[in-house]
PDB file as gemmi writes it, atoms N, CA and C in Angstrom:
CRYST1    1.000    1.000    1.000  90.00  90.00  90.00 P 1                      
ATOM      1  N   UNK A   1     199.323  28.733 112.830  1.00  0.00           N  
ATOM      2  CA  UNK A   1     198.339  29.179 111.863  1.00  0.00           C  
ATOM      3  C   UNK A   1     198.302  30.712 111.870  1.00  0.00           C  
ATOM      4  N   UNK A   2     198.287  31.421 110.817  1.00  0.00           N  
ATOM      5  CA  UNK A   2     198.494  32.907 110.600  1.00  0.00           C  
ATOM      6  C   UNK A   2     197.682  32.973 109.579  1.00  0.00           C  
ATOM      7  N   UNK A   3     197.026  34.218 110.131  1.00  0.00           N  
ATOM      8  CA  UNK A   3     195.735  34.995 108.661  1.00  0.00           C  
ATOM      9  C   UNK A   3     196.355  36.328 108.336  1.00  0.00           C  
ATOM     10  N   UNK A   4     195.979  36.550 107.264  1.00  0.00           N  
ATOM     11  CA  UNK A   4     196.848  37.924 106.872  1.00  0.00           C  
ATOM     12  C   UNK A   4     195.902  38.746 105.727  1.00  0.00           C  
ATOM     13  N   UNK A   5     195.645  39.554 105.864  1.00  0.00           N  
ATOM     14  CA  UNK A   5     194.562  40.936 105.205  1.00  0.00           C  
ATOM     15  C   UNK A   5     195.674  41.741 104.642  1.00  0.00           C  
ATOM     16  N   UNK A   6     195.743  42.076 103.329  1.00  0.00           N  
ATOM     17  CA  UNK A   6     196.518  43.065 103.095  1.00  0.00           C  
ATOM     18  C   UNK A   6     196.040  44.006 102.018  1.00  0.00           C  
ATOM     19  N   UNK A   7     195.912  45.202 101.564  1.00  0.00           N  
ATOM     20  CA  UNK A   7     195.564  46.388 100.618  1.00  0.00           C  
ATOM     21  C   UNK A   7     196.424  47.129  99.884  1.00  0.00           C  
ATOM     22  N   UNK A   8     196.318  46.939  98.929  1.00  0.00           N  
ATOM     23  CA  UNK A   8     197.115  47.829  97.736  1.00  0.00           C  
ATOM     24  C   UNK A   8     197.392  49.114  97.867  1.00  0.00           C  
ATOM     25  N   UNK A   9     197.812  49.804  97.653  1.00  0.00           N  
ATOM     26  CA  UNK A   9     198.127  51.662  98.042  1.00  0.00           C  
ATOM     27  C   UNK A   9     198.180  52.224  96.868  1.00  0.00           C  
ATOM     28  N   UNK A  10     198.881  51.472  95.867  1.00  0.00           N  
ATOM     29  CA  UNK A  10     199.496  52.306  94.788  1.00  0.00           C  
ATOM     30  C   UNK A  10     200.242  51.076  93.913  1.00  0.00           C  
ATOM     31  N   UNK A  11     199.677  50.944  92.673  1.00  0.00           N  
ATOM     32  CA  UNK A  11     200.090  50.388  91.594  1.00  0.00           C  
ATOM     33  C   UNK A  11     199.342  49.270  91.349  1.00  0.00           C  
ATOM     34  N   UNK A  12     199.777  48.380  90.800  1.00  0.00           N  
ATOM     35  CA  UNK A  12     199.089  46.794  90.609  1.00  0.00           C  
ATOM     36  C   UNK A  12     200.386  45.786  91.363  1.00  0.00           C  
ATOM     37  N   UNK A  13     199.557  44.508  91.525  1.00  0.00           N  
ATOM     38  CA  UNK A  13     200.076  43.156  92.267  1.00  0.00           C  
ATOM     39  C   UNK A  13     199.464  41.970  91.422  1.00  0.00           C  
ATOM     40  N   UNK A  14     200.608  41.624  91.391  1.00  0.00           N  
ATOM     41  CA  UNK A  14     199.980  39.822  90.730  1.00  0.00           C  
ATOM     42  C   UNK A  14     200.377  38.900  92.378  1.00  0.00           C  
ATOM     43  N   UNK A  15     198.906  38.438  92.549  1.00  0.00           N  
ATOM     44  CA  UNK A  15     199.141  37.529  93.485  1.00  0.00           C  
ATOM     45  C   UNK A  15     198.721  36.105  92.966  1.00  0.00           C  
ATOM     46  N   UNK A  16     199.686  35.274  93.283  1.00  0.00           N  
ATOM     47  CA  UNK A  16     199.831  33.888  93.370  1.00  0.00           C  
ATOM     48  C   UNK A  16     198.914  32.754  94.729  1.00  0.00           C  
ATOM     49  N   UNK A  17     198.512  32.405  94.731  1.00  0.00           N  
ATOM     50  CA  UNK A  17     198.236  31.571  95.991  1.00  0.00           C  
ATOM     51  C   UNK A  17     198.064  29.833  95.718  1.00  0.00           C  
ATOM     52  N   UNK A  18     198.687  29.142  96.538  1.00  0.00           N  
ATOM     53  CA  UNK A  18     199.061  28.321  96.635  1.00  0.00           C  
ATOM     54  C   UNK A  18     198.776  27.263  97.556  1.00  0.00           C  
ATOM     55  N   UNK A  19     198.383  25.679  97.727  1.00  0.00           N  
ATOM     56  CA  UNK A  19     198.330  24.949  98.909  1.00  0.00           C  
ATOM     57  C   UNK A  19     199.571  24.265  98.931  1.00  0.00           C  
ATOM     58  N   UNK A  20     199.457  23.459 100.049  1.00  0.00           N  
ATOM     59  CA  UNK A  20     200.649  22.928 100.353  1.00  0.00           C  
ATOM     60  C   UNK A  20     200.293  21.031 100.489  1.00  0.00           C  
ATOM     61  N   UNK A  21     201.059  20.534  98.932  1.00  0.00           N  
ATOM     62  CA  UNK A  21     200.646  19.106  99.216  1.00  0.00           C  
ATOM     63  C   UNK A  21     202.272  18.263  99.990  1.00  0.00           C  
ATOM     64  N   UNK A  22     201.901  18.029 101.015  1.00  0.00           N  
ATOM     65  CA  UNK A  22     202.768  17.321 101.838  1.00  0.00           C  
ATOM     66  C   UNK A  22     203.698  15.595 101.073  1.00  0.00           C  
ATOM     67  N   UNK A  23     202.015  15.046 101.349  1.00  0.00           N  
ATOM     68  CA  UNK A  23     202.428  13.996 100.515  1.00  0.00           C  
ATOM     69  C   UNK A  23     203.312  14.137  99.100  1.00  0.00           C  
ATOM     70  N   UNK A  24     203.339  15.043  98.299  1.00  0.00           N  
ATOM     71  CA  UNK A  24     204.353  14.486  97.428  1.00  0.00           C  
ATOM     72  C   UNK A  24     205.464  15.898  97.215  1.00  0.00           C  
ATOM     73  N   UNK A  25     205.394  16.314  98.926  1.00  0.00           N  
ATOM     74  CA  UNK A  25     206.700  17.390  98.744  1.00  0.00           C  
ATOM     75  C   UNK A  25     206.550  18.639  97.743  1.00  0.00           C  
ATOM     76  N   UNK A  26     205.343  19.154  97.766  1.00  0.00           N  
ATOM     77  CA  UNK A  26     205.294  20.348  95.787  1.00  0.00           C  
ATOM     78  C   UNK A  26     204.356  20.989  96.753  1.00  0.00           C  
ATOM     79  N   UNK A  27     204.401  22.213  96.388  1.00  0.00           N  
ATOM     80  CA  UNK A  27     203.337  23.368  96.138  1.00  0.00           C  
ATOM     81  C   UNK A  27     202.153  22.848  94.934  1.00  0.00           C  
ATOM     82  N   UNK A  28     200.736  23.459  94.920  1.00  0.00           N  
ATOM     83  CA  UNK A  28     200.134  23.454  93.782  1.00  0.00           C  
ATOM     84  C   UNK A  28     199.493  24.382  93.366  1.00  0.00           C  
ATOM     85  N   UNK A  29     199.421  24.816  92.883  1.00  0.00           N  
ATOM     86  CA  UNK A  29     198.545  26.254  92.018  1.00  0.00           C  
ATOM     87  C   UNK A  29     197.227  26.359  92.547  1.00  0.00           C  
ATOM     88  N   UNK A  30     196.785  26.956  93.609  1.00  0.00           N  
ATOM     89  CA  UNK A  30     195.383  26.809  94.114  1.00  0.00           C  
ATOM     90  C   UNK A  30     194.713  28.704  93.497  1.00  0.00           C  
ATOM     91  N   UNK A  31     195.376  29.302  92.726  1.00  0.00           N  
ATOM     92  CA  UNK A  31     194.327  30.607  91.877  1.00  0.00           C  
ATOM     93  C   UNK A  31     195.597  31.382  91.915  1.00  0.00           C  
ATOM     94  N   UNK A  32     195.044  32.951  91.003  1.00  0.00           N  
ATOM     95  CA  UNK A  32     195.974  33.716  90.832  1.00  0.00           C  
ATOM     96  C   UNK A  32     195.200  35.035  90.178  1.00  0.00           C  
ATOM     97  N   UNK A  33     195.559  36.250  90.065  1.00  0.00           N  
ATOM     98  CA  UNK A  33     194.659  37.269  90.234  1.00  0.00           C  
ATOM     99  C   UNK A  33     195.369  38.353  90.312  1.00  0.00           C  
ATOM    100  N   UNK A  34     195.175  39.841  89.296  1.00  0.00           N  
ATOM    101  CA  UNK A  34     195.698  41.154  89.334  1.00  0.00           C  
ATOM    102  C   UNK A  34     195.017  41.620  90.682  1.00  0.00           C  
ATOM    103  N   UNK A  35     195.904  42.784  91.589  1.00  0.00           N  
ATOM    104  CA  UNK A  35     195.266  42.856  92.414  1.00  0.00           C  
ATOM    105  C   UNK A  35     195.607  44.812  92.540  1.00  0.00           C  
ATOM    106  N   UNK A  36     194.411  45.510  92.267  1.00  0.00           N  
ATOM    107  CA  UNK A  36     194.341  47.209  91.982  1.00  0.00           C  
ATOM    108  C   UNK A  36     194.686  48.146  92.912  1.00  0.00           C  
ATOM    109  N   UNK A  37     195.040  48.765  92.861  1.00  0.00           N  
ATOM    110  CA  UNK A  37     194.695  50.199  94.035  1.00  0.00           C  
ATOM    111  C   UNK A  37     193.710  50.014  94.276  1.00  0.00           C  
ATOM    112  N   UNK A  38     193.543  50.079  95.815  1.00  0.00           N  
ATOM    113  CA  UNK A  38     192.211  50.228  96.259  1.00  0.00           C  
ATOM    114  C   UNK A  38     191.865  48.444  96.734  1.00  0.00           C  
ATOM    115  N   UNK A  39     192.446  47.820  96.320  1.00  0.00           N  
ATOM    116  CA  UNK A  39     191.425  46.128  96.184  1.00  0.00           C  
ATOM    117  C   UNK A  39     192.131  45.642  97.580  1.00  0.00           C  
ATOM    118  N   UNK A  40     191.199  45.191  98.302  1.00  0.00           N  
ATOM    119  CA  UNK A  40     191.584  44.695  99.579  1.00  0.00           C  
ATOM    120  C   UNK A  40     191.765  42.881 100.081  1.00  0.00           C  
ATOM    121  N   UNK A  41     192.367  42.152  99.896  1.00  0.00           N  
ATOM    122  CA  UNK A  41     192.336  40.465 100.208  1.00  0.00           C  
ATOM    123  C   UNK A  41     192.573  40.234 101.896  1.00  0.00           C  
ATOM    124  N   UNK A  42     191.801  38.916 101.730  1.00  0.00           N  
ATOM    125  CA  UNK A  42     192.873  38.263 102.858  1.00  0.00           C  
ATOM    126  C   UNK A  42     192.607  36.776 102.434  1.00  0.00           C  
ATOM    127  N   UNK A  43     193.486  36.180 103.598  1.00  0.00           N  
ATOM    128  CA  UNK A  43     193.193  34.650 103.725  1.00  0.00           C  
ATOM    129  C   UNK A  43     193.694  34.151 105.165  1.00  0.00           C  
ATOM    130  N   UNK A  44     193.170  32.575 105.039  1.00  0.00           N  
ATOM    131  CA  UNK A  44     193.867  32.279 106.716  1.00  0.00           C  
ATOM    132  C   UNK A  44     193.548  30.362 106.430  1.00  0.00           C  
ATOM    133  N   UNK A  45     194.807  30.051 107.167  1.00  0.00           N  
ATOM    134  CA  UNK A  45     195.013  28.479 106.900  1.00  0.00           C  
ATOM    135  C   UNK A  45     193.721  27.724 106.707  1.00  0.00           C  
ATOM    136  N   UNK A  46     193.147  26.840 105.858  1.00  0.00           N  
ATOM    137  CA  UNK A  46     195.275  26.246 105.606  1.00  0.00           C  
ATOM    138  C   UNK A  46     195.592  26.985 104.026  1.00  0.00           C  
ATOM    139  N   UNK A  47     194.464  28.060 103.657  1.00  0.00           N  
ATOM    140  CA  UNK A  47     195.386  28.693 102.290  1.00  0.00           C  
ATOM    141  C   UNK A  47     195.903  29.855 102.533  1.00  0.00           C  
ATOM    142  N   UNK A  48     197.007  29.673 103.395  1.00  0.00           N  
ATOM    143  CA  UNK A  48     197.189  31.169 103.856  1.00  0.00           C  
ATOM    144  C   UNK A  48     199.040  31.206 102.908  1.00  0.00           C  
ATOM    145  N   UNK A  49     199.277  30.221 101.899  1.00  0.00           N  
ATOM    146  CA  UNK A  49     200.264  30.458 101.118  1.00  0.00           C  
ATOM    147  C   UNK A  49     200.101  31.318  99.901  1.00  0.00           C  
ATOM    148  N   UNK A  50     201.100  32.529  99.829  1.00  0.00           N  
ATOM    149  CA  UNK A  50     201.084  33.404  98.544  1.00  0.00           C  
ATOM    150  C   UNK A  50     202.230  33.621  97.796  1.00  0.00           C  
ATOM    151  N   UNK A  51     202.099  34.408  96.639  1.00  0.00           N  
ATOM    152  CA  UNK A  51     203.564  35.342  96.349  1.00  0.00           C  
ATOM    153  C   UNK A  51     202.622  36.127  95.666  1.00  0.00           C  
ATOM    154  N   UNK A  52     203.239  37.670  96.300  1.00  0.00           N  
ATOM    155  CA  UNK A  52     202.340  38.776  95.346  1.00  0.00           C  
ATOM    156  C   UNK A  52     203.994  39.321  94.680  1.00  0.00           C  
ATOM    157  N   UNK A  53     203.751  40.048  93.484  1.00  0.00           N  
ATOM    158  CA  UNK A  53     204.738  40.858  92.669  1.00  0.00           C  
ATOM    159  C   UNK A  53     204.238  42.038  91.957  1.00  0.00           C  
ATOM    160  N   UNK A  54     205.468  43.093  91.605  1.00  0.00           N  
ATOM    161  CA  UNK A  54     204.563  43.889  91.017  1.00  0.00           C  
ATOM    162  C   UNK A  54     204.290  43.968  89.380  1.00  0.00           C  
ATOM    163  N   UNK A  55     203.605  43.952  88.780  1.00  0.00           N  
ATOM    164  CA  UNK A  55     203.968  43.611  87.327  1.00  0.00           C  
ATOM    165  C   UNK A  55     203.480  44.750  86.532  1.00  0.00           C  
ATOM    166  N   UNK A  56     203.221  45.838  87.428  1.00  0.00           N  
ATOM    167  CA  UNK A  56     203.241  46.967  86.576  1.00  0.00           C  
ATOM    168  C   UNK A  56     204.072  47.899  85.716  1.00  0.00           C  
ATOM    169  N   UNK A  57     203.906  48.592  85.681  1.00  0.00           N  
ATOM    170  CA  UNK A  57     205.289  49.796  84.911  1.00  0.00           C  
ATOM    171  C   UNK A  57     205.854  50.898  86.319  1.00  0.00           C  
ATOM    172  N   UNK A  58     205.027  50.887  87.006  1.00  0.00           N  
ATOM    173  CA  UNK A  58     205.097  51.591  88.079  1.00  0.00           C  
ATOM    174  C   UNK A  58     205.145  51.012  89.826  1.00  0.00           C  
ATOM    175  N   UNK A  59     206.146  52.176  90.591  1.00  0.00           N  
ATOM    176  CA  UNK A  59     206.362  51.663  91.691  1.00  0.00           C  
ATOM    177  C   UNK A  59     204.609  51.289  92.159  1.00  0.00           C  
ATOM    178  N   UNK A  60     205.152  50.065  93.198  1.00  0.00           N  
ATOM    179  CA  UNK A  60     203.782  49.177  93.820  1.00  0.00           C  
ATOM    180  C   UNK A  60     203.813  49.226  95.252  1.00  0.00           C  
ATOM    181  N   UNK A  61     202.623  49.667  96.055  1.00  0.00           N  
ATOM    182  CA  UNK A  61     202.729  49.489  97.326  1.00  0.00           C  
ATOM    183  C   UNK A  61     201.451  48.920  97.838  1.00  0.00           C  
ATOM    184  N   UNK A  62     202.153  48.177  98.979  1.00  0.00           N  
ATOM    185  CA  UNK A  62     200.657  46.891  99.534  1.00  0.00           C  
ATOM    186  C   UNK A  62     201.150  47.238 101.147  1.00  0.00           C  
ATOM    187  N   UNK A  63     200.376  47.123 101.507  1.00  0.00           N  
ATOM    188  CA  UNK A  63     200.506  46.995 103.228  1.00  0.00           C  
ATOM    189  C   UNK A  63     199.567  45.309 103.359  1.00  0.00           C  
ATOM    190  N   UNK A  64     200.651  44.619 104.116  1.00  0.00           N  
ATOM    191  CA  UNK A  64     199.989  43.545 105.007  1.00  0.00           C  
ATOM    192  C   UNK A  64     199.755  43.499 106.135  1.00  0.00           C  
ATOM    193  N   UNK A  65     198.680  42.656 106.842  1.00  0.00           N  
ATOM    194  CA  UNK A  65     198.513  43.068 108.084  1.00  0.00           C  
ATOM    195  C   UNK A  65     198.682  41.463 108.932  1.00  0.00           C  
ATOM    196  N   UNK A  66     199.118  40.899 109.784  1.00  0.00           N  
ATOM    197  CA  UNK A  66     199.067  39.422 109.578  1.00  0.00           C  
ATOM    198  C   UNK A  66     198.967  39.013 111.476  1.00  0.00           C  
ATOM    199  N   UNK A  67     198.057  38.120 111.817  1.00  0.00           N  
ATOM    200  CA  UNK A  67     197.856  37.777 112.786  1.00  0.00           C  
ATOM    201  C   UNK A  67     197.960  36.382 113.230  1.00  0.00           C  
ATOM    202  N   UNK A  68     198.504  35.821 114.264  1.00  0.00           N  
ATOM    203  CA  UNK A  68     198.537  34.340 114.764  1.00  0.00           C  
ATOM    204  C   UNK A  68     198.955  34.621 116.461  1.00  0.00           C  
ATOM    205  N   UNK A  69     199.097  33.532 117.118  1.00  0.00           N  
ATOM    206  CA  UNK A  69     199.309  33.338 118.416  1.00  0.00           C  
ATOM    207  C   UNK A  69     200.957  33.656 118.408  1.00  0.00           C  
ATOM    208  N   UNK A  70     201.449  34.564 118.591  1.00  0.00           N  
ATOM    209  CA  UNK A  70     202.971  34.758 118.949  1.00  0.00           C  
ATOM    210  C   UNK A  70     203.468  33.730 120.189  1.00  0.00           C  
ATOM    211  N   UNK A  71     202.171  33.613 121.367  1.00  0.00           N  
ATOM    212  CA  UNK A  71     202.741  32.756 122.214  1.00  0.00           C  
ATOM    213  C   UNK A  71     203.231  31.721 122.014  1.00  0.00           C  
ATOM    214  N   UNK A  72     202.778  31.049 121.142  1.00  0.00           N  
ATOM    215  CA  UNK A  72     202.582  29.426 120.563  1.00  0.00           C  
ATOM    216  C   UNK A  72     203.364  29.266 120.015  1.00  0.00           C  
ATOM    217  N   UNK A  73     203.517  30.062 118.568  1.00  0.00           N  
ATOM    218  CA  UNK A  73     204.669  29.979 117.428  1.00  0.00           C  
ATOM    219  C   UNK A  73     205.801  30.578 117.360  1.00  0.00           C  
ATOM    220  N   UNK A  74     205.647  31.712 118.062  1.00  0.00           N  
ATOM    221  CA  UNK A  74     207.222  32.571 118.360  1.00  0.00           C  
ATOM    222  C   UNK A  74     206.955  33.911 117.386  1.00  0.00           C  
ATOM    223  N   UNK A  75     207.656  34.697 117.196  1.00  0.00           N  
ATOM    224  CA  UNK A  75     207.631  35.872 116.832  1.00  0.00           C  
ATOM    225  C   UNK A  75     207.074  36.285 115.252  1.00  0.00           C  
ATOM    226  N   UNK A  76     207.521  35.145 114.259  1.00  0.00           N  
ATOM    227  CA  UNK A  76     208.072  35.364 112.814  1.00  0.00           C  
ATOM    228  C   UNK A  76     206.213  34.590 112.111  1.00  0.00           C  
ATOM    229  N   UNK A  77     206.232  35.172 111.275  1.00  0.00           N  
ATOM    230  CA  UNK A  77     204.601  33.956 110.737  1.00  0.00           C  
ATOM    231  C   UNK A  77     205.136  34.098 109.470  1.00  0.00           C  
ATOM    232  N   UNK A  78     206.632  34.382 108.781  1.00  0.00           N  
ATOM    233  CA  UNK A  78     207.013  34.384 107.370  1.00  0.00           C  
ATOM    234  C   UNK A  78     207.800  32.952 107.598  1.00  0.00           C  
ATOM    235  N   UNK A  79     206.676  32.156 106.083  1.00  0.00           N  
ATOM    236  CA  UNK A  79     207.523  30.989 106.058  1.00  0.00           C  
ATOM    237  C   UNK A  79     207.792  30.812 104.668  1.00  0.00           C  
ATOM    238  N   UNK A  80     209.185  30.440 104.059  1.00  0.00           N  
ATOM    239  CA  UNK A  80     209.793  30.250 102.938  1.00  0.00           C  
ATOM    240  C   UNK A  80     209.942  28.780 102.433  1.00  0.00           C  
ATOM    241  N   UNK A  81     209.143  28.865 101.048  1.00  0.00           N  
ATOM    242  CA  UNK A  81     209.033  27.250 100.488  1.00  0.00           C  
ATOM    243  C   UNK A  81     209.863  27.340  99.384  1.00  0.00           C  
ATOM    244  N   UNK A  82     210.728  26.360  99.379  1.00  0.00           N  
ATOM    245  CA  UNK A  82     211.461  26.443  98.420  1.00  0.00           C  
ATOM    246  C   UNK A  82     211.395  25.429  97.512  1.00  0.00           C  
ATOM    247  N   UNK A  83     209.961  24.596  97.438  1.00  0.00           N  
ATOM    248  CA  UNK A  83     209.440  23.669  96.824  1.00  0.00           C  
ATOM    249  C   UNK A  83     209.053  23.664  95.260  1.00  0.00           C  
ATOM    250  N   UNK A  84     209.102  22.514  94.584  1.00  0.00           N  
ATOM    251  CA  UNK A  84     208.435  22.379  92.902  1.00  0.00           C  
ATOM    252  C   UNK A  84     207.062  23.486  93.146  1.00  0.00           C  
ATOM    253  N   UNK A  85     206.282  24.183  92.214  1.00  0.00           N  
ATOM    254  CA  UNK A  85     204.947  24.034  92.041  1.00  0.00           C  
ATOM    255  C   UNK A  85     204.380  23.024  91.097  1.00  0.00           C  
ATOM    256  N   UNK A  86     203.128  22.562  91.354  1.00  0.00           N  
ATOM    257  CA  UNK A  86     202.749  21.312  90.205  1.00  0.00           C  
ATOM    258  C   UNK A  86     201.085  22.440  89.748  1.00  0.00           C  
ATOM    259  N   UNK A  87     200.985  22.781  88.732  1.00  0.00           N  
ATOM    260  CA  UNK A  87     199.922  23.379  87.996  1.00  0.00           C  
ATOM    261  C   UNK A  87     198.736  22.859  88.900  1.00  0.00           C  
ATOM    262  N   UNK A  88     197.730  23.708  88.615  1.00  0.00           N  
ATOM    263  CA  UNK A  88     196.562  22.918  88.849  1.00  0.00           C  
ATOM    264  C   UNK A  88     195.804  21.703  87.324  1.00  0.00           C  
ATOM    265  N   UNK A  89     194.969  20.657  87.489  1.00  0.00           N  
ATOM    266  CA  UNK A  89     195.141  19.700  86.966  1.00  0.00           C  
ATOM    267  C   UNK A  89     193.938  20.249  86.112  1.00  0.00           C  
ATOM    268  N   UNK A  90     193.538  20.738  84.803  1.00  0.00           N  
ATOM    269  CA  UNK A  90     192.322  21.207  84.374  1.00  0.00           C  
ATOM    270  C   UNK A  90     191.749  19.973  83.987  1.00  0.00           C  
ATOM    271  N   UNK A  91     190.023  20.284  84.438  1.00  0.00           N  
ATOM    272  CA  UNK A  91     188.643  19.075  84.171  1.00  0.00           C  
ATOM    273  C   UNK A  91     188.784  18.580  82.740  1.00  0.00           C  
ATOM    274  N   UNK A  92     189.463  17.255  82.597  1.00  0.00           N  
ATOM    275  CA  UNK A  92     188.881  16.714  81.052  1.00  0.00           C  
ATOM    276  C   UNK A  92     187.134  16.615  80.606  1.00  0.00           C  
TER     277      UNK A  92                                                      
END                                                                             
């Protein structure tokens, strides 16, 4: 389990965030959000899945900061899904 705080420096970020449904193997769209100079996030399991990008006109810089038990899990807390996403399901 890894939590991670990270802050914008310079430009804009589109961040993505995501859960993880096991049962049927997919990612799902759990929100999504411009993120400013200056604007500070975090998160920590079990929604600690993202993708930020930059979608500005201009270079983008973010610093992350990310914490878990190194003893336990080993060195790395970057994990790569190479799974479907399935939308989130909007209220009829």
């Amino acid at each position: 389990m890894t939590w991670c705080v990270f802050g914008v420096i310079q430009g804009l970020e589109y961040e993505e965030l995501f859960e993880l449904d096991e049962a049927n193997d997919c990612l799902v769209e759990a929100g999504k959000g411009a993120n400013w100079m200056g604007d500070v996030s975090g998160f920590a399991p079990p929604g600690d899945i993202h993708r930020v990008r930059n979608i500005g006109d201009k270079v983008a810089i973010s610093i992350h900061i990310y914490g878990t038990d190194v003893a336990r899990i080993g060195s790395s807390v970057r994990r790569y899904y190479d799974l479907p996403v399935r939308p989130t399901q909007s209220a009829a």
